[in-house]
C-alpha positions, 0 to 999 in steps of 0.5 A: 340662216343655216342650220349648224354643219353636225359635227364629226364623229368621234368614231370618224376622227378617230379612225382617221388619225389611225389612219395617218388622216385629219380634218381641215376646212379653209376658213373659219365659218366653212362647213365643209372638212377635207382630209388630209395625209401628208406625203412628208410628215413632221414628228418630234422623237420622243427622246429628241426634244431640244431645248435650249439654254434660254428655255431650260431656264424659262422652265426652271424658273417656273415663269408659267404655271402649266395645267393640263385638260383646264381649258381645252375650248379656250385653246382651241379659240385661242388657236383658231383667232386670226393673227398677223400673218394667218388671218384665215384659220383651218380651224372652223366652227364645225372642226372646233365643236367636234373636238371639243366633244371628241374632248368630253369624250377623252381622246382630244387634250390640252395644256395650259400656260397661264400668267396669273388668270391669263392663259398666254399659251397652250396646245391640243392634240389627239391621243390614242394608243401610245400616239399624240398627233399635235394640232395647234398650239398659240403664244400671247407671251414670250416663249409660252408656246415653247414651254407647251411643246417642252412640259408635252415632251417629257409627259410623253415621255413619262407615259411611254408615248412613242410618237409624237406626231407635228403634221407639217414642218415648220422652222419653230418645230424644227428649232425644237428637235422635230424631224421630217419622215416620209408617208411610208415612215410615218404609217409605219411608226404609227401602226406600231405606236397605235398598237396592232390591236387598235379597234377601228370603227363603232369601237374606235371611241372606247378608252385606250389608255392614252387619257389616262397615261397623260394624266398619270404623268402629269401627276407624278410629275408634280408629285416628284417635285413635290417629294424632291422640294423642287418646281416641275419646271427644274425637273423638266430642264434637267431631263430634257437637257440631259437626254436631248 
């Protein structure tokens, strides 16, 4: 038996995502990564999330409760299970360890829908600068990966966030609002949302203000519905159908 792959290094990962790179494998127990940079590229606009009648009132009527960073290794294995139509997974073993610690060191996120004490839905991504480069997200239930994507668009939103990167285009994203942009577009828009002072290399783990602009907003959006007697659902539906 071999001895485990070791893992990525945060510094490397990141560097990589400043870059506009980010790892893949081929199947699940494949220890070997390789990079990759689309020459066309998905990204939602921070202000260009569609949401739907049917979503906006799957949000105002709170069907999931939503937490954020609660259960960021339970994401990744639920993204990374064969399904259907993707038996095989880019998420292997190795790329899954060195997110989660990439995780514990506050640059790799996730949100959470629950039903009871069954998580149903959820997302992870990368966040640095004012930059989330989404990875994966999984439904077990009715529209629980939508109501992911949509609690994410208005926490970057609250957070300054300005961009939000997809990676590749497919018709569940596109349904939402994203859009495609060539290589070129999206370094641009990445280089300005990373910020021009963005520290590469041996530094490139040091905190950046992303963890803690996420949380912040997710906070005050509890708060806020808290002090307006309403649901972070309903204050959801309304920006978001109000400013799509």
């Amino acid at each position: 038996m071999h001895a485990p792959a070791p893992l990525i290094p945060a510094e490397l990962l990141l560097t990589a995502y400043r870059a506009g790179i980010f790892p893949m494998s081929d199947d699940r127990e494949d220890d070997e990564v390789f990079w990759v940079e689309p020459r066309r590229r998905a990204i939602v606009p921070i202000d260009g999330f569609r949401c739907s009648r049917s979503l906006a009132r799957v949000l105002r009527h709170e069907r999931f409760r939503v937490t954020l960073n609660a259960d960021f290794a339970g994401v990744m294995d639920a993204c990374a299970a064969p399904r259907a139509d993707h038996p095989k997974t880019w998420i292997s073993r190795r790329i899954a360890m060195s997110y989660r610690a990439l995780h514990l060191a506050g640059h790799a996120h996730s949100l959470e829908c629950w039903l009871g004490d069954e998580m149903v839905g959820g997302l992870y991504g990368v966040a640095f600068g004012r930059v989330f480069c989404g990875e994966s997200m999984f439904s077990r239930a009715p529209d629980a990966s939508k109501v992911a994507l949509a609690w994410l668009a208005a926490l970057l939103r609250r957070g300054d966030f300005r961009l939000h990167d997809c990676q590749f285009m497919t018709p569940h994203l596109a349904s939402l609002g994203a859009v495609e942009v060539s290589r070129e577009a999206y370094r641009a828009l990445l280089a300005d949302a990373a910020g021009a002072g963005a520290v590469l290399g041996a530094e490139a783990g040091a905190s950046d203000g992303a963890a803690a602009a996420l949380a912040a907003a997710f906070d005050s959006l509890l708060a806020e519905a808290a002090g307006r007697a309403s649901s972070p659902g309903k204050l959801i539906a309304q920006s978001l159908t109000h400013t799509s």
